[in-house]
C-alpha positions in Angstrom: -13.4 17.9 -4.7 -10.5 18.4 -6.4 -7.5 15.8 -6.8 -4.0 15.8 -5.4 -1.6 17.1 -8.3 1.6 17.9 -7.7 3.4 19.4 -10.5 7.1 19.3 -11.8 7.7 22.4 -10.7 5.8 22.4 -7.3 8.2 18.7 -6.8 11.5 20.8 -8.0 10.9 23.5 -5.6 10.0 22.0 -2.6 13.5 19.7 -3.4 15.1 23.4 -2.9 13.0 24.6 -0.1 12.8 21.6 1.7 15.4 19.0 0.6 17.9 21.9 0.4 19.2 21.0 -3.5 20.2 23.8 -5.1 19.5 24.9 -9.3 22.7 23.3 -9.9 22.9 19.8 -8.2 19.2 18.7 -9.3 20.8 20.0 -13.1 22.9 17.2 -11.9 20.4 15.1 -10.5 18.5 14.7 -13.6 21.4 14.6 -16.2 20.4 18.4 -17.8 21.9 21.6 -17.8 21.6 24.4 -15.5 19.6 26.4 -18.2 17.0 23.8 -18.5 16.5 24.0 -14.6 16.1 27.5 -15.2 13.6 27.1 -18.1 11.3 24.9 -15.7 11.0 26.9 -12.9 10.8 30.5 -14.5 9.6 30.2 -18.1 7.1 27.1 -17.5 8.9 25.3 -19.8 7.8 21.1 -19.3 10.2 18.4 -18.8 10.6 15.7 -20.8 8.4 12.5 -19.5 11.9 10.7 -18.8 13.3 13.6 -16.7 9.6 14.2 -14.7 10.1 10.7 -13.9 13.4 11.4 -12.5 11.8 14.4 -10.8 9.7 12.6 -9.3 11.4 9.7 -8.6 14.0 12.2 -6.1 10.9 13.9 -5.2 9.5 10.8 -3.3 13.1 10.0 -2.0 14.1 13.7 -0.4 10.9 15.4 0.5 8.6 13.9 3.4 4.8 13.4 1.8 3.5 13.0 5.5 2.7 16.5 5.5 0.8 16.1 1.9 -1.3 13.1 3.6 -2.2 14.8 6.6 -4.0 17.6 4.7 -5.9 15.3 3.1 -7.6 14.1 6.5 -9.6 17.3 6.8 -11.0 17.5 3.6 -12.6 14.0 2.5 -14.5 13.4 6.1 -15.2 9.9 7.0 -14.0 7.6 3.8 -15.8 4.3 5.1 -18.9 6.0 4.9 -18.0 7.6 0.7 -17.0 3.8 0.2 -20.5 2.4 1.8 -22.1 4.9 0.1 -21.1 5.4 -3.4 -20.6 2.1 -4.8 -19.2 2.6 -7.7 -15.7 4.2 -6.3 -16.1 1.0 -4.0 -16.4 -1.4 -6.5 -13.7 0.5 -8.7 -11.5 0.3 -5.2 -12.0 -3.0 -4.7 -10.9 -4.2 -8.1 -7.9 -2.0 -8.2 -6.9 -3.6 -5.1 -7.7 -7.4 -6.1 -5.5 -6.8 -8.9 -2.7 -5.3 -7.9 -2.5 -7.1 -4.2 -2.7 -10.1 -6.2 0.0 -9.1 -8.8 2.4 -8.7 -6.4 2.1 -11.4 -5.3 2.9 -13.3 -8.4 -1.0 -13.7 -10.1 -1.4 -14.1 -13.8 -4.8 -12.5 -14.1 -5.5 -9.6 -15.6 -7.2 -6.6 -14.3 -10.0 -7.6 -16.8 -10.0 -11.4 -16.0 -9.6 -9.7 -12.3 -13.0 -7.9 -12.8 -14.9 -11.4 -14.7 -13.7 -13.4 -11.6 -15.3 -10.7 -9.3 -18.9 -10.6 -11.0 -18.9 -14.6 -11.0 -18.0 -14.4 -14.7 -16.4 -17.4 -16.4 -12.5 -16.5 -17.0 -10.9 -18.2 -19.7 -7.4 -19.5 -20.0 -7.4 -19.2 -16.2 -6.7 -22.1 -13.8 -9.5 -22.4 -10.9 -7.1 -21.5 -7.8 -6.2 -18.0 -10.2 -9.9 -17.5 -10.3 -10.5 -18.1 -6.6 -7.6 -16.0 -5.3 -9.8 -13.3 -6.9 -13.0 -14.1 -5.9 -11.4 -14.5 -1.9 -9.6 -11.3 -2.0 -12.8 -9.4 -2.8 -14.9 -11.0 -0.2 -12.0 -10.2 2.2 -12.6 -7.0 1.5 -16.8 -7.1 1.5 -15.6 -8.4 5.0 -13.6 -5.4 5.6 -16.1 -3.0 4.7 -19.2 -4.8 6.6 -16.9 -4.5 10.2 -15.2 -1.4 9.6 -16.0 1.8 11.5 -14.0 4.8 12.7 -11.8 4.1 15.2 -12.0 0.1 14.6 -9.8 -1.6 16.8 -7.8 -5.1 15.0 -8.0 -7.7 17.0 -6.5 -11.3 16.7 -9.6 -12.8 15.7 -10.1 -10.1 12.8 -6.7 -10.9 11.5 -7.3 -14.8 11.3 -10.8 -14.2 9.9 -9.6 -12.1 7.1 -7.0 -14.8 6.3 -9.3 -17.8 6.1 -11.5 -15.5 3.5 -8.2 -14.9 1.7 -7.3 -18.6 1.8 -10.6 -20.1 1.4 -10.6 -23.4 -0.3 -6.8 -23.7 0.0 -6.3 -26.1 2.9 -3.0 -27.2 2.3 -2.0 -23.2 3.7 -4.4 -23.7 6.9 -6.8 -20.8 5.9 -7.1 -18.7 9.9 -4.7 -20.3 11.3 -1.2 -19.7 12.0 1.8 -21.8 10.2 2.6 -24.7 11.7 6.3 -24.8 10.0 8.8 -22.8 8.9 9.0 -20.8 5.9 11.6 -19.2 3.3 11.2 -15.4 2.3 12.4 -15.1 -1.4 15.3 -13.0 -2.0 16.3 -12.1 1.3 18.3 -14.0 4.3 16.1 -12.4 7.2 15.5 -15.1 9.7 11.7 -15.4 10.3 10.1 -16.7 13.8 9.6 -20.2 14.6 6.2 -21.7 14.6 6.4 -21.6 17.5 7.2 -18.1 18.3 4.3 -17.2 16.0 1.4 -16.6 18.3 3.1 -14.9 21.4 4.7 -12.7 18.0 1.1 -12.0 17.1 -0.2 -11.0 20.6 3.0 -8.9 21.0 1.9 -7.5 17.2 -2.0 -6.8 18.2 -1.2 -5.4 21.6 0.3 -2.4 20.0 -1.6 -1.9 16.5 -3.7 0.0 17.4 -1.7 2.5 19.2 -1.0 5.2 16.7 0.6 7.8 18.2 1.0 11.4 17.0 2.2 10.1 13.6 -0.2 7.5 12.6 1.2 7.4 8.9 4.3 6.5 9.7 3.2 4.0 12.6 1.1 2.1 10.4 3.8 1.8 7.8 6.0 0.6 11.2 3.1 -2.1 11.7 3.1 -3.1 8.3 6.9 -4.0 8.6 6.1 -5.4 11.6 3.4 -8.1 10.1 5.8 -9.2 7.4 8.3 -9.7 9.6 6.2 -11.8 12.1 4.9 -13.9 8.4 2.4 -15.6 10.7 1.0 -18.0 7.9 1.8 -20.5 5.4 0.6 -18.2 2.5 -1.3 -15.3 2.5 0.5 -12.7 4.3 1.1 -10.0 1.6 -2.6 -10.1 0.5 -3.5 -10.3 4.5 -1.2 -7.4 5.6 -1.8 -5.0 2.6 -6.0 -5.3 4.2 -4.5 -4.6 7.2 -2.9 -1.3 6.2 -6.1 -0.7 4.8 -8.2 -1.4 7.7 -5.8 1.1 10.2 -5.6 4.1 7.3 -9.8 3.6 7.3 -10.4 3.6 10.6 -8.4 6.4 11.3 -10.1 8.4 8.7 -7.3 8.3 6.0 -8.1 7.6 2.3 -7.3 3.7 1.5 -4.1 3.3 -0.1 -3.4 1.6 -2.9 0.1 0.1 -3.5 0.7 -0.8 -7.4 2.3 -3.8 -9.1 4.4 -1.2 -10.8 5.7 -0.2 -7.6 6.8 -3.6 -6.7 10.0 -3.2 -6.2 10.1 -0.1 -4.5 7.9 -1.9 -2.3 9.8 -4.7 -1.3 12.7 -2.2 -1.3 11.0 -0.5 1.6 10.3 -3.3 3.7 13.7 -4.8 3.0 15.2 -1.2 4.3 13.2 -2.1 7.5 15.3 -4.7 7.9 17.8 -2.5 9.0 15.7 0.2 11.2 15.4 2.4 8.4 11.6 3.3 7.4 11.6 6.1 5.2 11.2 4.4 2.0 8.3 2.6 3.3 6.5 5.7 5.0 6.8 7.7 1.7 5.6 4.5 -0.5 2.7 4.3 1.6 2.0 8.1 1.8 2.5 8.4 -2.3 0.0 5.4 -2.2 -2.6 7.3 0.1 -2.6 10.0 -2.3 -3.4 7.6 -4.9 -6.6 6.3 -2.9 -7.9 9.5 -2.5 -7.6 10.9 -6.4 -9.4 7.2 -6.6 -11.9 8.6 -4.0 -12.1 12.1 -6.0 -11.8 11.0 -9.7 
């Protein structure tokens, strides 16, 4: 099956047909003149790397890539059963998403330390807890896969289950259970629920995850706002939330998505954008990272 490509000049032209720039204002979007616009879309002429990263960059920002996503759902059938089957693209899956959950989050380890830590190899230079957030995070994941099926409803205890795996061997952050204190987000003034808020907050959370909607996408981007917001534990909830995401797009039959540490910013950039009701950044982070998943899928 063949990957998801979209070329410079399919992104510049849906930015006209869709996003409703014209020849001349993306000349000025990406710094060039209108003759170079001209070259790329009628003569074939390629961009420079810098300017099809500019492309691409107002691309992702104008031009909805729900629509993209939601073509992929007919043609890969049920992923849970490709990732359960070929285990290769599973294991390939699961180290991509050890490393770069982890990386956001602030790990040292490399995707090559990443991959000794996975097979029980020893990692040098590497302090235990580095080694173990590795090892957890891929058994969180082997957890994942062994309960998963279409249509796989999240429950509370899921959510807590997956956390003590994630946390396993870290006491101090109560591994499956909720925080018993408050906690500071990095970076941002958003006022977070008190302890004690936290488990009606949850029930509220679970009640309605698993509603999707006609727009599940964009609702499970929503829920993923939603989590962070709640931060039900001590430590853990980026790693716990980002299995989450990947548990909804599975079980309704989307290709797992796979946010990079490249895309970091971007990320928190989205979530802090849902601070203020506004979701698109997130929604097409998410989608652009569904697409990734399923080149993964396709390689």
């Amino acid at each position: 099956m063949a990957q998801i490509v979209i070329s410079d000049k399919q992104k510049l032209g849906q930015l006209i047909r869709e996003a409703g720039f014209s020849r001349s204002e993306l000349a000025r979007a990406v710094e060039v003149s209108y003759r170079t616009v001209y070259r790329w879309l009628d003569q074939g002429v390629m961009p420079h790397p810098r300017q099809s990263r500019r492309i691409d960059e107002l691309f992702k920002e104008y031009v909805d890539l729900s629509g993209v996503v939601e073509g992929i759902i007919g043609k890969i059938g049920n992923p849970i059963k490709l990732l359960r089957k070929e285990i290769g693209i599973r294991a390939k899956f699961f180290l991509l998403m050890t490393y770069n959950s982890n990386a956001i989050e602030g790990s040292r380890m490399t995707i090559k330390e990443t991959e000794k830590a996975i097979k029980g190899e020893k990692v040098r230079g590497r302090e235990f807890f580095e080694v173990l957030e590795a090892v957890n995070h891929n058994n969180a994941l082997l957890y994942m896969m062994e309960v998963i099926c279409p249509g796989f409803k999240i429950t509370e205890e899921y959510i807590l289950k997956v956390h003590s795996i994630v946390m396993y061997g870290f006491l101090d952050k109560l591994p499956g259970k909720y925080r018993t204190g408050y906690v500071n987000l990095t970076n941002t003034e958003k006022k977070l629920p008190s302890a004690q808020m936290v488990p009606a907050e949850m029930r509220r959370f679970v009640k309605n995850i698993n509603q999707y909607g006609k727009e599940p996408v964009k609702k499970i981007a929503r829920d993923h706002y939603e989590f962070e917001a709640i931060h039900p534990f001590f430590d853990g909830n980026g790693r716990v939330g980002r299995i989450l995401l990947l548990t909804q797009l599975l079980a309704k039959g989307y290709p797992p998505a796979i946010i990079e540490v490249s895309d970091r910013y971007k990320y928190y950039f989205g979530l802090e954008k849902g601070d203020l009701g506004d979701f698109k950044n997130l929604i097409q982070m998410l989608c652009d990272s569904i697409i990734k998943g399923y080149n993964l899928l396709f390689a």
